[in-house]
N, C-alpha and C positions, 0 to 999 in steps of 0.2 A: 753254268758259268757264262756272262755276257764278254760274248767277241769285243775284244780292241777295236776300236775305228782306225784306217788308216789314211790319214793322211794325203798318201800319194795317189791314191786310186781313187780315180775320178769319177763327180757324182755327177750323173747323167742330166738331173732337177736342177742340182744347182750347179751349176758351173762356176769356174775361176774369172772371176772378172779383169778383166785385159784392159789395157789403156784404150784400146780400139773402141772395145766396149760401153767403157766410159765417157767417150766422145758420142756415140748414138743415142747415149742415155737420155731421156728428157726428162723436165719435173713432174711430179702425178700433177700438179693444178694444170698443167697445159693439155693433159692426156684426160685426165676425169674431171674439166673447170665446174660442174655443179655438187663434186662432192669437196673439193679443194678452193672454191671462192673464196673470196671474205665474205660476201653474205652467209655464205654456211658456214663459215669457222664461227662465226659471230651467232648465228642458231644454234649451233653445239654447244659453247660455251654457255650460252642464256638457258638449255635446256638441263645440263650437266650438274649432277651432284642432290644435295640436299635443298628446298626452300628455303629460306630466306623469312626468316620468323621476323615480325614484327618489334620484339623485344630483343634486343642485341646482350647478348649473356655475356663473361669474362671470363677468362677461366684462371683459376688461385688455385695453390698447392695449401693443403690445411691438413694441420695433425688435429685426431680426434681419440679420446681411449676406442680402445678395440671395442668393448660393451656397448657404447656408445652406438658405434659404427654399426655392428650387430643390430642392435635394434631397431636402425633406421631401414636397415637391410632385410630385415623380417619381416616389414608391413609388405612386402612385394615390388612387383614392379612400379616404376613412377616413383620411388622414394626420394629420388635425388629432387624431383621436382616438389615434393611435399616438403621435403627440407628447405629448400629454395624460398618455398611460401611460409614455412616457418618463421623463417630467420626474418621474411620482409616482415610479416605481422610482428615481431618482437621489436624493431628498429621502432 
């Protein structure tokens, strides 16, 4: 069975932070300014996430029969994009 934590009993790592403490506190950019710049916020951000595809997609909620759906689902992976080029060759 996992012990209660308690509360009152003081954790040695993290300690209670005090007004005192508060007052010495500095901000990380002044303490680590090459991880906390704005050039490097601005490198994180520009590096962060997915690319940036050429063709800007939409995204729509669409009811389809479930057969339907199955089937597109059955050719495998990439379906959605084979439907995507379906629909545009039909337009």
């Amino acid at each position: 069975m996992k012990r209660k934590s308690n509360p009152r009993k003081a954790d040695r790592e993290n300690p209670v932070w005090t007004k005192e403490t508060f007052a010495r506190a500095r901000k990380a950019r002044d303490v680590l300014p090459e991880s906390f710049g704005a050039a490097s916020a601005a490198k994180m951000l520009k590096s962060r996430g997915r690319p940036k595809s050429g063709r800007a997609r939409t995204s729509i909620s669409l009811r389809l029969p479930s057969e339907t759906l199955a089937r597109w689902k059955a050719t495998g992976p990439g379906w959605q994009t084979r439907m995507a080029e379906a629909l545009s060759r039909a337009v």
